[in-house]
C-alpha positions as CSV (number, residue, x, y, z in Angstrom):
1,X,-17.6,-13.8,-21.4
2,X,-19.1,-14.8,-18.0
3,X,-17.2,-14.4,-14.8
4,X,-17.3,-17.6,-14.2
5,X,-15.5,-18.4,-18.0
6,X,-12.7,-15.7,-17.2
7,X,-11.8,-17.4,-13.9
8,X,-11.8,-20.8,-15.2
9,X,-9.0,-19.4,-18.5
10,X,-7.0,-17.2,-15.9
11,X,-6.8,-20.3,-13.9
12,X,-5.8,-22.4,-16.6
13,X,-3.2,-19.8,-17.9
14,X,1.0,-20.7,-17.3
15,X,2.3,-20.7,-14.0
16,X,3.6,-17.0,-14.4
17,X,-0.6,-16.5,-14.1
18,X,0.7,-17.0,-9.8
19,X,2.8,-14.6,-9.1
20,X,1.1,-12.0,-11.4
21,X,-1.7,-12.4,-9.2
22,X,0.6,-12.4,-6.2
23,X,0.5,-16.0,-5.1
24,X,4.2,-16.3,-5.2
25,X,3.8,-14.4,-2.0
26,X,1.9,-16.7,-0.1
27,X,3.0,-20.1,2.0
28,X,3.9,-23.0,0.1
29,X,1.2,-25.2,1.2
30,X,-1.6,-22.7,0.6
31,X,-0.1,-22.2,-3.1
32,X,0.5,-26.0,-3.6
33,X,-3.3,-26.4,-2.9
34,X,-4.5,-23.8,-5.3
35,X,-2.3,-25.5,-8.1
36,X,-3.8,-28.6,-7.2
37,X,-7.3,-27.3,-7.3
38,X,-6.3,-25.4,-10.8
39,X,-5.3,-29.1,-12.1
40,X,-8.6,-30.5,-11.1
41,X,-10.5,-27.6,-12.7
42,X,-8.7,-28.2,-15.9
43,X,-10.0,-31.8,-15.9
44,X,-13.1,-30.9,-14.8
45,X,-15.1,-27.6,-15.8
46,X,-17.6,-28.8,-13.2
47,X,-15.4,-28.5,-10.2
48,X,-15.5,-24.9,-10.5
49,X,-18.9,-24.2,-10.1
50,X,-18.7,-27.3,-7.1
51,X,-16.2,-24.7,-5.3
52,X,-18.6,-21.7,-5.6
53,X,-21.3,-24.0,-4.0
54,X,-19.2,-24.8,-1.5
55,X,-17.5,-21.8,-1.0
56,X,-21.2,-20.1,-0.7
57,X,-21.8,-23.1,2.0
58,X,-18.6,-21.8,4.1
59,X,-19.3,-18.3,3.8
60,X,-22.6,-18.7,5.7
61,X,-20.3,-17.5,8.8
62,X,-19.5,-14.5,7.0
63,X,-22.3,-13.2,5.9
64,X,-23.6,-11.3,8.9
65,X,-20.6,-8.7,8.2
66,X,-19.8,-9.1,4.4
67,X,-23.2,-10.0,3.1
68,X,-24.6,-11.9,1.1
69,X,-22.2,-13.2,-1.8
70,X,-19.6,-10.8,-0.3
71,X,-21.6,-7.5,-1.1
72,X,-21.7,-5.9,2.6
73,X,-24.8,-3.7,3.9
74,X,-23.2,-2.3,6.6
75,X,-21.3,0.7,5.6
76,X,-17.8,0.0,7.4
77,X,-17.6,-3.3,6.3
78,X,-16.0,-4.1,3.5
79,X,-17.5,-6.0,0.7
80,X,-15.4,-9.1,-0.4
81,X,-17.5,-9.6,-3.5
82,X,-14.8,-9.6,-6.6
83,X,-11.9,-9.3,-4.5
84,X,-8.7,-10.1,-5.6
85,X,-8.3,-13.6,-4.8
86,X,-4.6,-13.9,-3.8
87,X,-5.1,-10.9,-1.7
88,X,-8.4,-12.7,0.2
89,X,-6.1,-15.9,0.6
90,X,-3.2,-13.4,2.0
91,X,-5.6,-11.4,4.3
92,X,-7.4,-15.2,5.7
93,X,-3.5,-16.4,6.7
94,X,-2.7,-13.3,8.0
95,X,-6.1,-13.9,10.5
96,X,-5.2,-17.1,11.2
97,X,-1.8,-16.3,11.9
98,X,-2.6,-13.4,14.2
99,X,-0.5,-11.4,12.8
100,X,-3.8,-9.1,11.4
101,X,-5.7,-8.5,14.6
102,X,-9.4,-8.5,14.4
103,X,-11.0,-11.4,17.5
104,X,-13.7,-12.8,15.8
105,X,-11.6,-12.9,12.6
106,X,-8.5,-14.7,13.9
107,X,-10.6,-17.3,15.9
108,X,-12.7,-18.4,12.5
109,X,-9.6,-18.0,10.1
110,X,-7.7,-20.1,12.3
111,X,-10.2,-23.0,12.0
112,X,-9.9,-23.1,8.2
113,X,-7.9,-25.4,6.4
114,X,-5.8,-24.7,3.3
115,X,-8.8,-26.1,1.0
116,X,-11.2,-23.7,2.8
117,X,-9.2,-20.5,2.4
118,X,-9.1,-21.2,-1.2
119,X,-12.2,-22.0,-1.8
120,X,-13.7,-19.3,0.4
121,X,-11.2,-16.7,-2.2
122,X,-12.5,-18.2,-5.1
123,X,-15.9,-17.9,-4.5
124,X,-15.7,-14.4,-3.2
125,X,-13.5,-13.4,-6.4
126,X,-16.2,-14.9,-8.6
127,X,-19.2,-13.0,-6.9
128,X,-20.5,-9.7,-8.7
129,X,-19.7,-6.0,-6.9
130,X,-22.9,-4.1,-6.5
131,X,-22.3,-0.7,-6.3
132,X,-22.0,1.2,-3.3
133,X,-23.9,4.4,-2.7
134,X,-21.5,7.0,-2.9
135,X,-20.6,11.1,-3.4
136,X,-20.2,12.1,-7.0
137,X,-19.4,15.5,-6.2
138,X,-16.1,14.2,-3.6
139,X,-15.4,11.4,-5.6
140,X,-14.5,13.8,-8.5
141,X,-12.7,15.8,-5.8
142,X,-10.7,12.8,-5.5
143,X,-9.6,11.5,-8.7
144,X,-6.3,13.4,-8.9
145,X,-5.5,12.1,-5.3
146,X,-6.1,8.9,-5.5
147,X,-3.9,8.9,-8.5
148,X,-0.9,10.7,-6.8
149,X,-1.2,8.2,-3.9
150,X,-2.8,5.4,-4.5
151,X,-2.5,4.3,-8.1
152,X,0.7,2.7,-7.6
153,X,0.2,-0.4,-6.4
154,X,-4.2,-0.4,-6.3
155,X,-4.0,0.8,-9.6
156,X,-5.6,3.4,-11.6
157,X,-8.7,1.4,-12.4
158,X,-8.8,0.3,-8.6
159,X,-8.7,-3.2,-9.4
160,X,-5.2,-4.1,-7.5
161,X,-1.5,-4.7,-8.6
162,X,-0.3,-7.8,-7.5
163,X,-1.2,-8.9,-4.2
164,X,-3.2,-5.7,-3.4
165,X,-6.6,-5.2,-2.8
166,X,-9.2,-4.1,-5.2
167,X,-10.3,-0.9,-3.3
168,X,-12.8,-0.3,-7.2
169,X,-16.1,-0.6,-6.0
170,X,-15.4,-0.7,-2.5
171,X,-17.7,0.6,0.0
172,X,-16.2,4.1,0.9
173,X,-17.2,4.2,4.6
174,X,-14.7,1.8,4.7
175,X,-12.2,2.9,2.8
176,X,-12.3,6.0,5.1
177,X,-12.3,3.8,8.2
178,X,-9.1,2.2,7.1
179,X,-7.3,5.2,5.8
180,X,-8.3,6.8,9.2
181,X,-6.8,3.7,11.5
182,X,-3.7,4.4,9.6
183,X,-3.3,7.7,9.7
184,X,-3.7,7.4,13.5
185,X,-1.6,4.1,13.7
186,X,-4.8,1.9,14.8
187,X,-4.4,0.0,12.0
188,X,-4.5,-3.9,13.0
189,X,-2.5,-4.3,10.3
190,X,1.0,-4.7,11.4
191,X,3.2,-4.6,8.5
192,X,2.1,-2.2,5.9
193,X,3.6,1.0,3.8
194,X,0.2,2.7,4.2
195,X,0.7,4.0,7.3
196,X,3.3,6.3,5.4
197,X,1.0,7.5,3.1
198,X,-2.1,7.9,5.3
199,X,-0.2,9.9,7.5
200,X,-0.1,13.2,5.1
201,X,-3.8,12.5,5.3
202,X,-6.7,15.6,6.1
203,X,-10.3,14.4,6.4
204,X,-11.2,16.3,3.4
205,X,-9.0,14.0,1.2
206,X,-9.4,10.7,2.9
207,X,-13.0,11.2,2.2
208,X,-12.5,12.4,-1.5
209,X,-10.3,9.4,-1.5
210,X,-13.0,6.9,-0.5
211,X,-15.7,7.9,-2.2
212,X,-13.7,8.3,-5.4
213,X,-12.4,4.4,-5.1
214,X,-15.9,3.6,-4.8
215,X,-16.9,5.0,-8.0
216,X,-14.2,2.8,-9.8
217,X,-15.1,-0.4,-11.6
Protein backbone atom coordinates (compact mmCIF):
# COMPACT_ATOMS: atom_id res chain seq x y z
CA UNK A 1 0.00 0.00 0.00
CA UNK A 2 1.39 3.41 -1.09
CA UNK A 3 1.50 6.32 1.32
CA UNK A 4 -0.42 8.09 -0.64
CA UNK A 5 -3.40 5.05 -0.65
CA UNK A 6 -3.15 4.96 3.32
CA UNK A 7 -3.77 8.72 3.65
CA UNK A 8 -6.53 8.78 1.21
CA UNK A 9 -8.47 5.41 3.54
CA UNK A 10 -7.47 7.10 6.94
CA UNK A 11 -9.07 10.20 5.58
CA UNK A 12 -12.03 8.59 4.45
CA UNK A 13 -12.43 6.59 7.74
CA UNK A 14 -15.60 7.70 10.46
CA UNK A 15 -15.33 10.83 12.15
CA UNK A 16 -13.76 9.12 15.33
CA UNK A 17 -10.66 9.00 12.56
CA UNK A 18 -10.40 13.24 14.10
CA UNK A 19 -9.92 13.00 17.37
CA UNK A 20 -7.83 9.82 17.18
CA UNK A 21 -5.48 11.81 15.35
CA UNK A 22 -6.07 14.71 17.68
CA UNK A 23 -8.06 17.13 15.54
CA UNK A 24 -10.69 17.39 18.09
CA UNK A 25 -8.08 19.60 19.63
CA UNK A 26 -7.79 22.10 17.17
CA UNK A 27 -10.09 25.42 16.38
CA UNK A 28 -13.26 24.85 14.79
CA UNK A 29 -12.59 26.54 11.64
CA UNK A 30 -9.23 24.75 10.94
CA UNK A 31 -11.14 21.31 11.67
CA UNK A 32 -14.31 22.35 9.54
CA UNK A 33 -11.78 22.83 6.59
CA UNK A 34 -10.10 19.58 6.83
CA UNK A 35 -13.59 17.81 6.93
CA UNK A 36 -14.40 19.72 4.01
CA UNK A 37 -11.21 18.93 2.14
CA UNK A 38 -11.76 15.01 3.33
CA UNK A 39 -15.34 15.33 1.49
CA UNK A 40 -13.81 16.58 -1.63
CA UNK A 41 -11.12 13.82 -1.56
CA UNK A 42 -13.81 11.26 -1.20
CA UNK A 43 -15.40 12.50 -4.49
CA UNK A 44 -12.32 13.02 -6.01
CA UNK A 45 -9.16 10.69 -5.62
CA UNK A 46 -7.42 13.38 -7.75
CA UNK A 47 -7.71 16.09 -5.23
CA UNK A 48 -5.31 14.46 -3.12
CA UNK A 49 -2.50 14.31 -5.22
CA UNK A 50 -3.66 18.32 -6.31
CA UNK A 51 -2.99 19.10 -2.54
CA UNK A 52 0.54 17.50 -2.45
CA UNK A 53 1.24 19.68 -5.59
CA UNK A 54 0.21 22.49 -3.96
CA UNK A 55 1.24 21.91 -0.74
CA UNK A 56 4.94 21.26 -2.37
CA UNK A 57 4.28 24.84 -4.16
CA UNK A 58 3.67 26.49 -0.55
CA UNK A 59 6.46 24.83 1.12
CA UNK A 60 8.94 26.51 -1.19
CA UNK A 61 9.28 29.08 1.92
CA UNK A 62 10.16 26.28 3.98
CA UNK A 63 12.51 24.60 2.50
CA UNK A 64 15.64 26.52 3.29
CA UNK A 65 15.22 25.14 7.10
CA UNK A 66 13.17 21.81 6.61
CA UNK A 67 14.38 20.69 3.28
CA UNK A 68 13.32 19.52 0.55
CA UNK A 69 9.94 17.46 0.98
CA UNK A 70 10.34 18.11 4.77
CA UNK A 71 13.60 15.98 5.17
CA UNK A 72 15.93 18.81 6.88
CA UNK A 73 19.91 18.90 6.20
CA UNK A 74 20.77 20.98 8.82
CA UNK A 75 21.16 19.03 11.96
CA UNK A 76 18.95 21.27 14.49
CA UNK A 77 16.20 21.53 12.34
CA UNK A 78 13.68 19.30 12.46
CA UNK A 79 12.54 17.37 9.58
CA UNK A 80 8.66 17.66 8.96
CA UNK A 81 8.67 14.88 6.44
CA UNK A 82 5.88 12.20 7.76
CA UNK A 83 4.91 14.28 10.61
CA UNK A 84 1.90 13.80 12.24
CA UNK A 85 -0.49 15.91 10.51
CA UNK A 86 -2.78 17.20 13.32
CA UNK A 87 0.25 17.94 15.24
CA UNK A 88 1.82 20.14 12.04
CA UNK A 89 -1.74 21.90 11.85
CA UNK A 90 -1.46 22.40 15.85
CA UNK A 91 2.21 23.54 15.86
CA UNK A 92 1.33 26.18 12.37
CA UNK A 93 -1.72 27.84 14.75
CA UNK A 94 0.28 27.91 17.57
CA UNK A 95 2.91 30.24 15.16
CA UNK A 96 0.35 32.18 13.96
CA UNK A 97 -1.02 32.69 17.14
CA UNK A 98 2.18 33.65 18.80
CA UNK A 99 1.68 31.74 21.36
CA UNK A 100 4.95 29.35 20.05
CA UNK A 101 7.67 31.97 19.72
CA UNK A 102 10.03 31.53 16.93
CA UNK A 103 10.12 35.41 14.52
CA UNK A 104 10.44 34.15 11.24
CA UNK A 105 7.88 31.38 12.06
CA UNK A 106 5.11 33.52 13.55
CA UNK A 107 5.34 36.19 10.75
CA UNK A 108 4.83 33.31 7.76
CA UNK A 109 2.26 31.17 9.86
CA UNK A 110 0.34 34.11 10.43
CA UNK A 111 -0.02 34.81 6.70
CA UNK A 112 -1.52 31.37 6.05
CA UNK A 113 -5.05 30.77 5.68
CA UNK A 114 -6.98 27.75 7.09
CA UNK A 115 -6.72 25.99 3.49
CA UNK A 116 -2.87 26.54 3.60
CA UNK A 117 -2.20 25.12 7.03
CA UNK A 118 -3.89 22.04 5.87
CA UNK A 119 -2.65 21.61 2.96
CA UNK A 120 0.91 22.42 4.01
CA UNK A 121 0.18 19.28 7.01
CA UNK A 122 -0.97 17.08 4.42
CA UNK A 123 1.68 17.29 2.24
CA UNK A 124 4.35 17.14 4.79
CA UNK A 125 2.55 13.90 6.41
CA UNK A 126 2.53 12.33 2.97
CA UNK A 127 6.43 12.97 2.32
CA UNK A 128 8.86 9.89 3.05
CA UNK A 129 11.41 10.20 6.32
CA UNK A 130 15.03 9.66 5.22
CA UNK A 131 16.93 8.56 7.86
CA UNK A 132 19.00 10.63 9.92
CA UNK A 133 22.66 9.79 10.57
CA UNK A 134 22.75 8.79 13.99
CA UNK A 135 24.68 6.80 17.12
CA UNK A 136 23.98 3.17 17.33
CA UNK A 137 26.00 2.64 20.21
CA UNK A 138 23.78 5.78 22.41
CA UNK A 139 20.76 5.07 20.78
CA UNK A 140 20.84 1.49 22.30
CA UNK A 141 21.89 3.36 25.52
CA UNK A 142 18.68 4.96 25.15
CA UNK A 143 15.99 2.52 24.51
CA UNK A 144 15.12 1.84 28.16
CA UNK A 145 14.86 5.74 28.73
CA UNK A 146 13.03 6.75 26.25
CA UNK A 147 10.60 4.17 27.17
CA UNK A 148 10.39 5.14 30.92
CA UNK A 149 9.88 8.78 29.70
CA UNK A 150 8.82 9.27 26.67
CA UNK A 151 6.67 6.33 25.43
CA UNK A 152 3.65 7.65 26.96
CA UNK A 153 2.29 9.85 24.91
CA UNK A 154 5.23 9.68 21.56
CA UNK A 155 4.81 6.19 21.81
CA UNK A 156 6.93 3.23 21.83
CA UNK A 157 7.39 3.10 18.04
CA UNK A 158 7.99 7.03 18.08
CA UNK A 159 5.24 7.65 15.85
CA UNK A 160 3.03 9.95 18.30
CA UNK A 161 -0.24 9.38 20.41
CA UNK A 162 -2.77 11.75 19.61
CA UNK A 163 -1.83 15.13 18.95
CA UNK A 164 1.96 14.47 19.61
CA UNK A 165 4.69 14.63 17.48
CA UNK A 166 6.41 11.78 15.78
CA UNK A 167 9.87 12.23 17.30
CA UNK A 168 10.62 8.21 15.05
CA UNK A 169 13.03 9.23 12.58
CA UNK A 170 13.69 12.55 13.79
CA UNK A 171 16.90 14.18 13.38
CA UNK A 172 18.57 13.78 16.92
CA UNK A 173 20.46 17.05 16.95
CA UNK A 174 17.22 18.25 17.36
CA UNK A 175 15.74 16.28 19.52
CA UNK A 176 18.67 17.20 21.85
CA UNK A 177 18.22 20.81 21.17
CA UNK A 178 14.66 20.71 22.36
CA UNK A 179 15.06 18.52 25.26
CA UNK A 180 17.94 20.90 26.20
CA UNK A 181 15.58 24.32 25.90
CA UNK A 182 13.36 22.54 28.29
CA UNK A 183 15.41 21.35 30.68
CA UNK A 184 16.73 24.97 30.96
CA UNK A 185 13.22 26.56 30.49
CA UNK A 186 14.14 28.20 26.91
CA UNK A 187 11.64 26.36 25.46
CA UNK A 188 9.47 28.76 23.13
CA UNK A 189 6.95 26.58 23.86
CA UNK A 190 4.76 27.97 26.44
CA UNK A 191 2.47 25.45 27.57
CA UNK A 192 3.94 22.08 27.68
CA UNK A 193 4.40 19.01 30.40
CA UNK A 194 7.91 18.47 28.98
CA UNK A 195 9.49 20.85 30.86
CA UNK A 196 8.65 18.40 33.83
CA UNK A 197 10.27 15.68 32.41
CA UNK A 198 13.33 17.31 30.76
CA UNK A 199 14.11 18.72 33.89
CA UNK A 200 15.48 15.25 35.56
CA UNK A 201 17.55 15.43 32.42
CA UNK A 202 21.81 14.75 32.32
CA UNK A 203 23.48 15.30 28.98
CA UNK A 204 24.31 11.71 28.81
CA UNK A 205 20.59 10.73 28.63
CA UNK A 206 19.20 13.51 26.58
CA UNK A 207 21.65 12.47 24.06
CA UNK A 208 20.94 8.64 24.36
CA UNK A 209 17.49 9.86 24.17
CA UNK A 210 17.84 11.65 20.78
CA UNK A 211 19.73 9.46 18.99
CA UNK A 212 17.64 6.49 20.11
CA UNK A 213 14.32 8.40 18.72
CA UNK A 214 16.11 8.72 15.67
CA UNK A 215 16.63 5.19 15.13
CA UNK A 216 12.80 4.53 15.36
CA UNK A 217 10.64 4.06 12.31
Amino acid sequence: MTRCTFLLITLLAAPAVLAQYGLDELPDDLVSDFRALREEIESDPQALEDVIKAGRERAIFCNTCHGDDGNAERPTYPALAGQNAAYLLDQIEQFAAGTREKKVMNVLAATFSNEEKVTLALYYTNMERERPVLDADLAQQGAAEYQLRCAQCHGADGRGQQGYARIAGQQPGYIAKVLREYRSGESPRRLSPMYGVAAALDESVIDAIAHYAASLR
